[in-house]
C-alpha positions as CSV (number, residue, x, y, z in Angstrom):
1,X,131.3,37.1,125.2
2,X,130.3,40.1,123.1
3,X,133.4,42.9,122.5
4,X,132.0,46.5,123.3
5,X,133.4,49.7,121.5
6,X,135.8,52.4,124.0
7,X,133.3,54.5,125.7
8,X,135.6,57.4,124.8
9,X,133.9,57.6,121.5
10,X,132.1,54.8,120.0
11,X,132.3,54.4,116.2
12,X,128.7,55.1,115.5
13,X,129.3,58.6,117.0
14,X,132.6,59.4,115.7
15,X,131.4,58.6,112.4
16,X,128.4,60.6,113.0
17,X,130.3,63.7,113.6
18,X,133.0,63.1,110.2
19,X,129.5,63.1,108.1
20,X,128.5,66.5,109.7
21,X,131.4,67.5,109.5
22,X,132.0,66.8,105.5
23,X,128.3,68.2,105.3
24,X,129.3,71.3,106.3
25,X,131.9,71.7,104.0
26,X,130.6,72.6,100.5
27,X,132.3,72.7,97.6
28,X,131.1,76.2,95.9
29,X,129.9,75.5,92.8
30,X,132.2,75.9,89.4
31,X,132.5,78.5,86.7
32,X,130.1,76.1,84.3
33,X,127.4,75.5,86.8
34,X,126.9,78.9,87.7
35,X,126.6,79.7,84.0
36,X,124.1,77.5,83.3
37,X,121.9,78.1,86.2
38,X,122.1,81.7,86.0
39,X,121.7,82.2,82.2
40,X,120.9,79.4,79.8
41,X,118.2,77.7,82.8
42,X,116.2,80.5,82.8
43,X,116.2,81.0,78.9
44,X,115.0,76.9,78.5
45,X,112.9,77.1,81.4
46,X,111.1,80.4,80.3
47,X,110.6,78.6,76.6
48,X,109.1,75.5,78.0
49,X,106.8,76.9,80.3
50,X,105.4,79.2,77.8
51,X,105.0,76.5,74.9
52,X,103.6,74.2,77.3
53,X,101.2,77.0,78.1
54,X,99.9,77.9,74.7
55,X,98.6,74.1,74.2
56,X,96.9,73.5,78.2
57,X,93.3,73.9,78.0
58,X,92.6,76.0,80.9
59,X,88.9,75.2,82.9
60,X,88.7,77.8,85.6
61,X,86.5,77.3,89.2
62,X,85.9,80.1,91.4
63,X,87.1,82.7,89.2
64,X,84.9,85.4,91.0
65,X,86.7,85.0,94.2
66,X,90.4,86.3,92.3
67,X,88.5,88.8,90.9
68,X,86.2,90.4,93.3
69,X,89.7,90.5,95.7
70,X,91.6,92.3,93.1
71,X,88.7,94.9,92.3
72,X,88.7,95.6,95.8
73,X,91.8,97.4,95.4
74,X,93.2,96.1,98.7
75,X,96.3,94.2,97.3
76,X,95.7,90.9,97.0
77,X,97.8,87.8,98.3
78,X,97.8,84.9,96.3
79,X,98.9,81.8,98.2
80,X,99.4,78.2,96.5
81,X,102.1,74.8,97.0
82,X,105.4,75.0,95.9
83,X,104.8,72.0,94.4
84,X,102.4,74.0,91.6
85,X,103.9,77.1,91.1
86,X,105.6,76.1,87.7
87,X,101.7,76.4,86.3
88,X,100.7,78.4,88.6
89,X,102.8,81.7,88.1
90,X,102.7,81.6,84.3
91,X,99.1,81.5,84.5
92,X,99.1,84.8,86.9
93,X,101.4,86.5,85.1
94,X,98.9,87.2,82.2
95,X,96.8,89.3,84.9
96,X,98.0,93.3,85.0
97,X,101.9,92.4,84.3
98,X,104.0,94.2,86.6
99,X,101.9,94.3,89.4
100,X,102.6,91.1,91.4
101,X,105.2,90.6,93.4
102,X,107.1,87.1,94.5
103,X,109.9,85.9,96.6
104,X,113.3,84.0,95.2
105,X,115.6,82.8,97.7
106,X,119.4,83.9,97.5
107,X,120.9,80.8,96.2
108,X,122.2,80.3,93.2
109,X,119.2,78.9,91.9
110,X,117.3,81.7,93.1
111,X,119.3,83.6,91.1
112,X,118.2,81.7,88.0
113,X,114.4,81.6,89.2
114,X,114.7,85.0,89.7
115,X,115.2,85.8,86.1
116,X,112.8,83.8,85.2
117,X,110.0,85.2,87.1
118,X,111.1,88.9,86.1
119,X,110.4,87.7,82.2
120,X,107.1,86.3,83.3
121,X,106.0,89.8,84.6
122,X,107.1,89.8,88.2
123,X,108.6,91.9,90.6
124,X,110.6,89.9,92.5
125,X,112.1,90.3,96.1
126,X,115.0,88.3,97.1
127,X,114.8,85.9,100.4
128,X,113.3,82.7,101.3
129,X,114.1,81.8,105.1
130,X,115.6,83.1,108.3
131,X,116.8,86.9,108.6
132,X,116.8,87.0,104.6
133,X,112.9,85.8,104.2
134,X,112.7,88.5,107.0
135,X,114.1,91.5,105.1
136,X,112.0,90.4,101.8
137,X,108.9,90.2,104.0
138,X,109.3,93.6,104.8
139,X,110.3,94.9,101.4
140,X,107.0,93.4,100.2
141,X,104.6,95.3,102.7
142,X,106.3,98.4,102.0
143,X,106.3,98.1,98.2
144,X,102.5,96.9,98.2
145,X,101.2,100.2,101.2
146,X,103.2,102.2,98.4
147,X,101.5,100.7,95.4
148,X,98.0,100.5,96.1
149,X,96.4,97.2,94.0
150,X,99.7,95.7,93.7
151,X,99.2,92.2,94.4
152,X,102.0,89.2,96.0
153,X,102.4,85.4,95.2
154,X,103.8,82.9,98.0
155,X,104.2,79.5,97.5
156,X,103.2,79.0,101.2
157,X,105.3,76.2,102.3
158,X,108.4,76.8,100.3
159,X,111.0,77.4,100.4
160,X,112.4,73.7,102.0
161,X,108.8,72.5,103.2
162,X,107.5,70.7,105.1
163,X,105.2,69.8,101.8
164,X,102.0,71.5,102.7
165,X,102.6,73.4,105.8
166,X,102.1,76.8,105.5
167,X,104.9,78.8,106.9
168,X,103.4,82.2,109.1
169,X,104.8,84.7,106.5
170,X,101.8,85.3,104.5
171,X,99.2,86.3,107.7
172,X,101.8,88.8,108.5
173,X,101.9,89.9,104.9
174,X,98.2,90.3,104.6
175,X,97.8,91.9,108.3
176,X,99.9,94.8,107.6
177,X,98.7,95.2,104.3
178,X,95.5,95.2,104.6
179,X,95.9,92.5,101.4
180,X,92.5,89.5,101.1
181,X,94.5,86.1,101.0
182,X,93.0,84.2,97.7
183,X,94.3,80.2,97.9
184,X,95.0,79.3,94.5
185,X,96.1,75.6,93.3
186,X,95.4,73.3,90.2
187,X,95.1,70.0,89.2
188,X,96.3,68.8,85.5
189,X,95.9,65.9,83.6
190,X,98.3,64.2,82.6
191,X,101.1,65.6,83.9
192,X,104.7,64.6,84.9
193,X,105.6,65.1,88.7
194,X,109.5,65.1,90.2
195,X,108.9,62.1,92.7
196,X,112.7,63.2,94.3
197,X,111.6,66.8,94.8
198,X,110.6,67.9,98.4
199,X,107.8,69.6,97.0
200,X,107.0,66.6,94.4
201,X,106.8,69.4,91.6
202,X,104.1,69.0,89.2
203,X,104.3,70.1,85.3
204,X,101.5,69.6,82.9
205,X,102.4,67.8,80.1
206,X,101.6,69.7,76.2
207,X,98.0,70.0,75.5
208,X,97.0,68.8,79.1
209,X,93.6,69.4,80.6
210,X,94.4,71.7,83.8
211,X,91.9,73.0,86.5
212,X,92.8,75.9,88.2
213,X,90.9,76.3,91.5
214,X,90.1,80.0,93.4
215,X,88.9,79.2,97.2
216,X,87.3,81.7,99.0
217,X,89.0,85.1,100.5
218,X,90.4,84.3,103.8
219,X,90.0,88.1,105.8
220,X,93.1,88.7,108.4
221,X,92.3,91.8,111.3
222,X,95.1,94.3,111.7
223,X,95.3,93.6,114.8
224,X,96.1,89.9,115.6
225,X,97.2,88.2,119.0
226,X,99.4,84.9,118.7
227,X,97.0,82.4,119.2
228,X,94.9,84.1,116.5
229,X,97.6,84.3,113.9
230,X,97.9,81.0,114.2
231,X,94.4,80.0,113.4
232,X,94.3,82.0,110.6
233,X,97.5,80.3,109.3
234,X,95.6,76.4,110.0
235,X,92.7,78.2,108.5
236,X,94.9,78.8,105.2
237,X,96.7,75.2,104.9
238,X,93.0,73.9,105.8
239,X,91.6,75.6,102.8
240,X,94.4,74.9,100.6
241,X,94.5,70.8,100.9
242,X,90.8,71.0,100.6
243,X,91.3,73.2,97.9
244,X,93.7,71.1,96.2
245,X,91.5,67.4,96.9
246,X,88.9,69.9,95.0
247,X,90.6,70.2,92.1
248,X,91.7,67.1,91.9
249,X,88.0,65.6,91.8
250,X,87.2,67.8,89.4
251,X,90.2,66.7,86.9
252,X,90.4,63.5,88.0
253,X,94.1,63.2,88.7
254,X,96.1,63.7,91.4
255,X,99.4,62.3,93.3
256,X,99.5,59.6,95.1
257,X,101.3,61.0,97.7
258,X,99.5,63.0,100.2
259,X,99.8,67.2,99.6
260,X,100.7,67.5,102.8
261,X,103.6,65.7,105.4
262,X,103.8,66.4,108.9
263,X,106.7,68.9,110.1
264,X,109.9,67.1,111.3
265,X,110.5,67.6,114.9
């Protein structure tokens, strides 16, 4: 005769709620970890990135797409994968420093990516997700109607994913800005990739071959119902895994994961 657990509270539950509980409860992080991420990170990351950068041999597709947006003098909104924005920003940065804007969450390693980003030319605006992402949302469309040609980068499914599925921030950056969304992504060869990482981030490794891949301007109306907004963001995720499988013929690498994971219901 099987024993059955009090229905009061089985164990399964009970132990259920002590692990949410002890999730919950974070231990802030200490004097030396904040250090670190906050000043000496950003000092190593900012010297690897550019030394990796002076020896990648750089083969550019679709060029005239980034450029013909920018001329247009209509801001322009560069969206790409979390997962390639380590090559991806320092490659941008080279183009009218200053005049680009990107988003750093609040956390404390926001606060290190922040610096970062400022040394590579950015203006950054703090704010990744919920009322926060909100707020820096806003701050962007009012810096870029007040600074005509200034541009934004959004890693489109960051900040916590799902891998590949682009969040609705960037059609509503665009709409109200009047801003052409350029999808942006690249493919390097060979190249060391963060299997752990949510986004699997990818790094080129020194003197790597590394295509970097413009798709075509994706044009969003000022004046957008619900069910069209969210065309326009399938239309974007659409163009960026194709974009990305592009890219990845052309080098001849890619992960052998797919880009893109399904949202968690």
């Amino acid at each position: 005769m099987n024993e059955t657990q009090p229905a009061s509270e089985p164990a399964s539950v009970g132990g259920t709620l002590a692990a949410q509980e002890k999730k919950r409860v974070r231990k802030p992080p200490g004097l030396l970890k904040r250090v670190l991420i906050r000043y000496v990170a950003p000092v190593l990351a900012f010297t690897l990135i550019t030394s990796l950068r002076a020896s990648w041999r750089v083969r550019e597709t679709g060029r005239e797409n980034f450029d013909r947006a920018v001329a247009s003098g209509r801001g322009t909104v560069v969206a790409f994968l979390h997962g390639r924005a380590f090559m991806l920003l320092n490659t941008i940065r080279g183009r009218k420093r200053g005049r680009w804007l990107s988003m750093c969450s609040k956390s404390l390693d926001g606060d290190g990516m922040t610096k970062l980003e400022q040394w590579l030319g950015f203006r950054v605006i703090r704010g990744s997700s919920g009322q926060d992402g909100l707020q820096a949302l806003v701050d962007m469309i009012r810096m870029m109607r007040d600074e005509p040609g200034m541009g934004a980068c959004l890693a489109v499914d960051g900040s916590r994913g799902p891998r590949g599925v682009v969040q609705g921030g960037i059609i509503s950056l665009a709409q109200r800005t009047g801003g052409l969304i350029i999808p942006v992504t690249v493919s390097p060869r060979p190249a060391w990739i963060f299997r752990k990482a949510w986004d699997r981030t990818m790094i080129a490794k020194p003197f790597a071959r590394i295509d970097l891949v413009f798709g075509e301007p994706v044009e969003v109306p000022a004046k957008l119902k619900a069910p069209e907004s969210e065309a326009l963001r399938l239309l974007v995720e659409e163009r960026l895994i194709a974009l990305q499988a592009q890219a990845d013929a052309i080098s001849g690498f890619g992960d052998t994961e797919p880009v893109r994971v399904s949202a968690v219901v």
